[in-house]
C-alpha positions as CSV (number, residue, x, y, z in Angstrom):
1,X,10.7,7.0,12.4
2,X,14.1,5.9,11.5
3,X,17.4,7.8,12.3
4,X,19.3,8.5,9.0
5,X,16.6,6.6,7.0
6,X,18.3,3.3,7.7
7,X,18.6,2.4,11.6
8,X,16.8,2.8,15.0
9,X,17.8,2.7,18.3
10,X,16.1,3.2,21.5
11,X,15.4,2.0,25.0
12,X,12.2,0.8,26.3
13,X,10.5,-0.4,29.7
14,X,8.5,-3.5,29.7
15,X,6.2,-5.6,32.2
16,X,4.6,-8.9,32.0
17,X,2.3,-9.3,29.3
18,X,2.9,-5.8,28.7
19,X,3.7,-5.0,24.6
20,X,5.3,-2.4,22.9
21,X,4.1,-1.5,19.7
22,X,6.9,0.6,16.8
23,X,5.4,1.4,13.7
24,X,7.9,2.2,10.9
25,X,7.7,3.6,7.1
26,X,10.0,1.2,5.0
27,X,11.6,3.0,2.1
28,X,11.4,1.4,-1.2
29,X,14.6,-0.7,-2.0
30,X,14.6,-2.2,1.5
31,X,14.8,-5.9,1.2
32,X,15.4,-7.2,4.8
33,X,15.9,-5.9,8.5
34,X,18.2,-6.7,11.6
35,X,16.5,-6.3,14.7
36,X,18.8,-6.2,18.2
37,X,17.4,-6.6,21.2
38,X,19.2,-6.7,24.5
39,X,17.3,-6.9,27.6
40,X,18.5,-6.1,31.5
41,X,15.8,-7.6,34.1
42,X,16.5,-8.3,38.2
43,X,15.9,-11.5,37.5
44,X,19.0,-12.2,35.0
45,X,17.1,-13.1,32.1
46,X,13.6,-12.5,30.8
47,X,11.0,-14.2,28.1
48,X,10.8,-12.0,25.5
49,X,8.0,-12.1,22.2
50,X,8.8,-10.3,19.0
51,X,6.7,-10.0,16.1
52,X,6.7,-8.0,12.9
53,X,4.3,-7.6,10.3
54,X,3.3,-5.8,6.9
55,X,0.2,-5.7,5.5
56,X,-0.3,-6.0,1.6
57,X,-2.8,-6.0,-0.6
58,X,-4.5,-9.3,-1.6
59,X,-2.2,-11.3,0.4
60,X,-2.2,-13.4,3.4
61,X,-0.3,-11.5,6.7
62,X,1.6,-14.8,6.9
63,X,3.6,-13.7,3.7
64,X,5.3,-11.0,5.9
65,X,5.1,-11.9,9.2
66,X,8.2,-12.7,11.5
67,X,7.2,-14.5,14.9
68,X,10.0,-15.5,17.8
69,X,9.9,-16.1,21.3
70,X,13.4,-16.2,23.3
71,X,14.8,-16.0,26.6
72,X,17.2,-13.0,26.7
73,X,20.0,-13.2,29.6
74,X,21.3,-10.1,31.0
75,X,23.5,-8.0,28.5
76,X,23.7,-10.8,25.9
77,X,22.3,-9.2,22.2
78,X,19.5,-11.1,20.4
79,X,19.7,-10.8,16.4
80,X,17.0,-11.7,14.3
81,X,16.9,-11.1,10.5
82,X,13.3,-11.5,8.5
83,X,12.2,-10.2,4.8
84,X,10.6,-6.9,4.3
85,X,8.7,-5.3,1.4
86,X,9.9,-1.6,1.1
87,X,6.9,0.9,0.9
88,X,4.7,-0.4,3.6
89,X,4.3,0.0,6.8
90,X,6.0,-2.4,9.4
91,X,4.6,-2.8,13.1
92,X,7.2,-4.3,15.4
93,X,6.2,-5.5,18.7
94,X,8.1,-6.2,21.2
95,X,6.5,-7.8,24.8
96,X,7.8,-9.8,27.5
97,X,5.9,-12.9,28.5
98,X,3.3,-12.6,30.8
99,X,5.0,-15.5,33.2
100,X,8.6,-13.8,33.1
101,X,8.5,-11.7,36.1
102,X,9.6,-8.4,37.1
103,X,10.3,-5.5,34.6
104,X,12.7,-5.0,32.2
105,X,14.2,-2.6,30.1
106,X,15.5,-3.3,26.6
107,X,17.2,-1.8,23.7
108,X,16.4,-2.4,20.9
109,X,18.4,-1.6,17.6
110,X,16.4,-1.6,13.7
111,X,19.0,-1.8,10.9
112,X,17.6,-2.0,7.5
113,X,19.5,-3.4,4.3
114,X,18.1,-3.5,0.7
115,X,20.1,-6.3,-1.7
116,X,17.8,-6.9,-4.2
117,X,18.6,-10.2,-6.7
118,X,16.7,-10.2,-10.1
119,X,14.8,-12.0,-10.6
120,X,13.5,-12.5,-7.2
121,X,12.0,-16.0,-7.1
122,X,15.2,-17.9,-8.8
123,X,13.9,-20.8,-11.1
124,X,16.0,-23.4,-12.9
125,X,14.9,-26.1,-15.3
126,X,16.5,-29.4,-15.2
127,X,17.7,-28.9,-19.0
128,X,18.5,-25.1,-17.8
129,X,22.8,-25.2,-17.1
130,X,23.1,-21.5,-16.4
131,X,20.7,-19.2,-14.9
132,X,21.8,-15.6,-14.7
133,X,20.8,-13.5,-11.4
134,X,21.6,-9.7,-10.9
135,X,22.2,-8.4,-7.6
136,X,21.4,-4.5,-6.8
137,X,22.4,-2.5,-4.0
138,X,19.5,-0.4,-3.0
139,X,20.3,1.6,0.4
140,X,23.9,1.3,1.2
141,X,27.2,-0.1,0.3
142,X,26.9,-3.7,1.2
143,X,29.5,-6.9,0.4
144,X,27.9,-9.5,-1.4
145,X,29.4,-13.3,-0.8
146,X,26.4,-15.7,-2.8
147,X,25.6,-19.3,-2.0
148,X,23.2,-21.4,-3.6
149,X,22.4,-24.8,-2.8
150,X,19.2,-27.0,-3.6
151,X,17.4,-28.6,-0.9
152,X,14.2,-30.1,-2.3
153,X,12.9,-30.9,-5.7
154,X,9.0,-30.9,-7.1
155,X,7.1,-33.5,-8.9
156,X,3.8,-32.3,-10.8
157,X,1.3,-34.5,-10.4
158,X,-2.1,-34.5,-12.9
159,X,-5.1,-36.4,-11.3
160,X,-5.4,-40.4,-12.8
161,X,-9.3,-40.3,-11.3
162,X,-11.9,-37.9,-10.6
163,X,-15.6,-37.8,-9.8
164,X,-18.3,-35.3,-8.5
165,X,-20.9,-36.6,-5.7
166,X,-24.1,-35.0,-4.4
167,X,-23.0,-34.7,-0.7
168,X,-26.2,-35.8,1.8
169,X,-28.6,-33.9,3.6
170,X,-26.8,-32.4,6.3
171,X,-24.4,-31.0,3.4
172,X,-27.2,-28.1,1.8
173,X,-26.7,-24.6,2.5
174,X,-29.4,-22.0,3.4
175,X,-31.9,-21.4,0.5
176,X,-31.9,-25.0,-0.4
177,X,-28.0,-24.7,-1.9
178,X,-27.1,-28.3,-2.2
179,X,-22.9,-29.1,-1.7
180,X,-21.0,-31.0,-4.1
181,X,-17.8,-32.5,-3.9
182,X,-14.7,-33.3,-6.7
183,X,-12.4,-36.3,-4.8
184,X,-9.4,-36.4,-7.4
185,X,-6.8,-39.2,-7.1
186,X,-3.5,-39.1,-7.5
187,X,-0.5,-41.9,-7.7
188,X,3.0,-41.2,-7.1
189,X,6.7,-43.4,-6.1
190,X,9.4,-42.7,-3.7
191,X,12.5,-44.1,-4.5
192,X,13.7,-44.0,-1.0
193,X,13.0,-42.6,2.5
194,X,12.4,-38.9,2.9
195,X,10.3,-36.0,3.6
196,X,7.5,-34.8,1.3
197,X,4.7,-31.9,1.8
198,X,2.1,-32.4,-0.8
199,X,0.7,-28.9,-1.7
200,X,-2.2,-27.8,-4.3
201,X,-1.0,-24.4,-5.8
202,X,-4.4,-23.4,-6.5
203,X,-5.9,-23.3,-3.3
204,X,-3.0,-23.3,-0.7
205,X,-2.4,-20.7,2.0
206,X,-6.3,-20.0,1.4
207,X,-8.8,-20.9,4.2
208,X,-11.8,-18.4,5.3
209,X,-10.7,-16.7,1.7
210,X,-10.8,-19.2,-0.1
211,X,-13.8,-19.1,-2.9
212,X,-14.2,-22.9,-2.1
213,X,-16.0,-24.0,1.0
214,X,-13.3,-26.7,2.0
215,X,-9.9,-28.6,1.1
216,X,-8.9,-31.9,2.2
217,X,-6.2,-34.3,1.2
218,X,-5.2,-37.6,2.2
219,X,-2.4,-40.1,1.9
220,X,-1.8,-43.3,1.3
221,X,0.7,-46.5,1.1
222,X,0.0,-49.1,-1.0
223,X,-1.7,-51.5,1.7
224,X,-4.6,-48.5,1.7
225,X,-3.0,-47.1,4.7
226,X,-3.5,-43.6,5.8
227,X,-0.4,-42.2,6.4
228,X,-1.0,-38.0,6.4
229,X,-3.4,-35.5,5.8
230,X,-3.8,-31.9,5.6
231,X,-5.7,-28.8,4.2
232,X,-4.5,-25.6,4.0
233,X,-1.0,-24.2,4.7
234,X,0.8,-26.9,3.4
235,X,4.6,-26.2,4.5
236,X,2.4,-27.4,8.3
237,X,2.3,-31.1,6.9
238,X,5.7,-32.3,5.8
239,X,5.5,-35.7,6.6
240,X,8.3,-38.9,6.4
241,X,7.5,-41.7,4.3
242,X,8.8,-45.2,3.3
243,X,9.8,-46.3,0.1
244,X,6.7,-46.9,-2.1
245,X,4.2,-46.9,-4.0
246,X,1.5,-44.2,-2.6
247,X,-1.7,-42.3,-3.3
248,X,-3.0,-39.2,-2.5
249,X,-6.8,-38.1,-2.8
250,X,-8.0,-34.5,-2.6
251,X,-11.5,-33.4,-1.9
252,X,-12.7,-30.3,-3.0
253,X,-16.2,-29.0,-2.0
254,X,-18.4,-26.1,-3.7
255,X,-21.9,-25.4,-4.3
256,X,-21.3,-25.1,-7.3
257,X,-21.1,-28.1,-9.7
258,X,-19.2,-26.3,-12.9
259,X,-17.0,-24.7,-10.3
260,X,-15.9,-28.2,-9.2
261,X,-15.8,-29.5,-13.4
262,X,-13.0,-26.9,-14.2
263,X,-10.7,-27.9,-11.4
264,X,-11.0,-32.2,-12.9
265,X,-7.3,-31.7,-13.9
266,X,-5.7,-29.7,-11.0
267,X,-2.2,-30.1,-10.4
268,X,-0.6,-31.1,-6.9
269,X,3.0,-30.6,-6.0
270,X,5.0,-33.4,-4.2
271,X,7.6,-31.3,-2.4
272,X,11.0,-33.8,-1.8
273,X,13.4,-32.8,0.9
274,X,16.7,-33.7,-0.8
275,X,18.7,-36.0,1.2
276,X,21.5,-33.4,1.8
277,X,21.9,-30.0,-0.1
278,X,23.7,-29.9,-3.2
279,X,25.6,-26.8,-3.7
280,X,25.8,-24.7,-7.2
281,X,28.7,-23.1,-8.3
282,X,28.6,-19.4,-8.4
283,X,30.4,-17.2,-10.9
284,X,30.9,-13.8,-12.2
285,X,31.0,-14.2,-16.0
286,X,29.2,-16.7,-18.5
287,X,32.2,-17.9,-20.2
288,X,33.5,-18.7,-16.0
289,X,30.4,-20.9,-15.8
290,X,31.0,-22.3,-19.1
291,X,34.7,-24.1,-18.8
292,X,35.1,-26.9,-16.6
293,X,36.6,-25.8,-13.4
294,X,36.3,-22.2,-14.0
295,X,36.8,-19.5,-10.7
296,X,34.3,-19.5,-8.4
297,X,33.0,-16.3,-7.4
298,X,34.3,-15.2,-4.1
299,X,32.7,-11.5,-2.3
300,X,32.1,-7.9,-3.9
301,X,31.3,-4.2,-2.2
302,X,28.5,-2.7,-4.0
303,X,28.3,0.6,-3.5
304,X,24.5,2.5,-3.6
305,X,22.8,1.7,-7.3
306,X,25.0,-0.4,-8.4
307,X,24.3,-4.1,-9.7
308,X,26.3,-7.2,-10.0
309,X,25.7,-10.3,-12.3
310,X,25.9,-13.9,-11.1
311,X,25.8,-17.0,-13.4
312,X,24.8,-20.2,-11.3
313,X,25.6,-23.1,-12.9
C-alpha cells in the first residue's frame, strides 16, 4: 500500500532475471506517477527492466502499460513518469536483466500526482480560435506551468473504390464457411517530405479481438510502387515519404459478406508529422486570448479541489 495515500518508498534485493512484483490500489483523482529507482550493485551499474500495468475493462493492456529498460550506475536516481487511471489496480515490476550480473539492491520511490484537464482528450477545429480547458487539482497542491504545441495534423480519407471477392479454396473455414474480402482504395498528396502513419479507426489496436478475421494495408507511389504496409497498431508504421501523389489499399476479410458491405465507406486517417511543432499561446481569461498580444499565461499553485481555466488560442 501507499504511505500517506500518495508515496512509497522501500528497498528491495534483486538477482538476474529475478523480478519483483508491487501491486498498488490507485485512488480516484490520480492522473500520473513518478517512479525512482536507484540501484547499488558490486559491479557499478546494473540492467534494470520496469514495467507497470492496469487492467481495464474492454480495453487493450497496451492503453496503460509503461515498459523501460536502463542501465542504472551506482547511486545515480532513475525517474520515469507514465499515465495512470485512478481506481484500478497498478502492478509494478521491477527486475534486473538476466545478463547483468551479481545482485543488487534498489530503492525504489512511488509518488503519485492527480492534475486532471477537462476535457481530457483536447480537440481543436481548424475554424475553432479558442478552445477552453480546465485544470483540477485532485491529490495535492501542485504548480501548474501549461504548454501546448501541435506536432501532427490528420487528413480523413473516404475510399474512391471498393469491391468484394470470393477468396479461393484454401480461404473456407470449418463447416464449409467461405471468406470474403472488401479491398478499398484510397488516393491522397503530400505537398512535401515527411512522416505519415496511416491508421483505420475502426479496427486499429484490435488483432486476436478484433470481430474481423484480418487487416491489411498497403502503400503506394504513383509508379505503383510499394512503399509501406501495416496491420494493426498503427503508431508501429510511421513511414517517410516523398512528395507525391500516392495510394493506399486496405483489405478487410470476414466470413461474412454484409459484414464486409457496411464497412464500403470506412474512413482512414493519414497521420502528418508537422515539420517542426507550432506552439499555442496559453492564457488565463477569454478576453486575454481575444486581443492581439494579450499576456501569456505564466504558472499557478492549485491547492486540493480547486480548478483553473485555460483558453488556448
Amino acid at each position: 500500500s501507499l504511505d500517506n495515500g500518495y508515496c512509497r518508498t522501500d528497498v528491495i534485493a534483486v538477482k538476474p532475471g529475478q523480478v519483483d512484483r508491487l501491486f498498488l490500489k490507485i485512488p480516484k483523482g490520480a492522473t500520473w506517477a513518478e517512479v525512482t529507482l536507484t540501484a547499488t550493485n558490486p559491479n557499478g551499474s546494473t540492467r534494470l527492466f520496469l514495467h507497470a500495468v492496469q487492467l481495464r475493462k474492454q480495453r487493450d493492456y497496451r492503453s496503460h502499460e509503461y515498459v523501460k529498460r536502463f542501465s542504472a550506475t551506482n547511486g545515480t536516481p532513475s525517474t520515469h513518469y507514465f499515465k495512470l487511471q485512478g481506481g484500478l489496480t497498478l502492478e509494478l515490476v521491477v527486475a534486473q536483466w538476466w545478463s547483468s550480473l551479481g545482485a543488487s539492491e534498489v530503492k525504489r520511490c512511488v509518488t503519485l500526482h492527480g492534475i486532471k484537464p477537462e476535457p481530457s482528450e483536447i480537440h481543436i477545429h481548424g475554424s475553432e480560435c479558442i478552445k477552453r480547458v480546465d485544470v483540477f487539482s485532485l491529490l495535492a497542491q501542485k504548480e501548474v506551468h501549461p504548454a501546448c504545441s501541435l506536432k501532427s495534423h490528420v487528413e480523413v480519407l473516404r475510399p474512391s473504390e471498393s469491391e468484394i471477392n470470393v477468396l479461393g479454396s484454401r480461404d473456407v473455414l470449418p463447416g464449409g464457411r467461405q471468406v470474403y474480402r472488401l479491398l478499398l482504395t484510397y488516393n491522397f498528396s503530400k505537398a512535401a517530405k515527411g512522416s505519415v502513419t496511416p491508421t483505420v479507426p475502426y479496427l486499429c489496436d484490435l488483432l486476436y479481438e478484433s470481430e474481423y478475421q484480418s487487416q491489411m494495408w498497403m502503400l503506394f507511389n504513383a509508379n505503383r510502387s510499394r512503399i509501406a504496409c501495416g496491420d494493426a497498431y498503427a503508431d508501429q508504421y510511421t513511414t517517410t515519404i516523398e512528395k507525391g501523389d500516392y495510394v493506399l489499399r486496405l483489405e478487410i476479410r470476414h466470413d461474412n459478406r454484409e459484414q464486409l458491405k457496411r464497412l464500403k465507406e470506412l474512413a482512414v486517417h493519414i497521420v502528418h508529422k508537422l515539420s517542426s511543432p507550432i506552439a499555442l499561446d496559453v492564457h488565463s481569461s477569454l478576453k486575454k486570448a481575444m486581443m492581439a498580444g494579450g499576456t501569456k499565461f505564466g504558472s499557478v499553485h492549485l491547492s486540493v479541489g480547486a480548478t483553473c481555466p485555460l483558453f488556448i488560442s
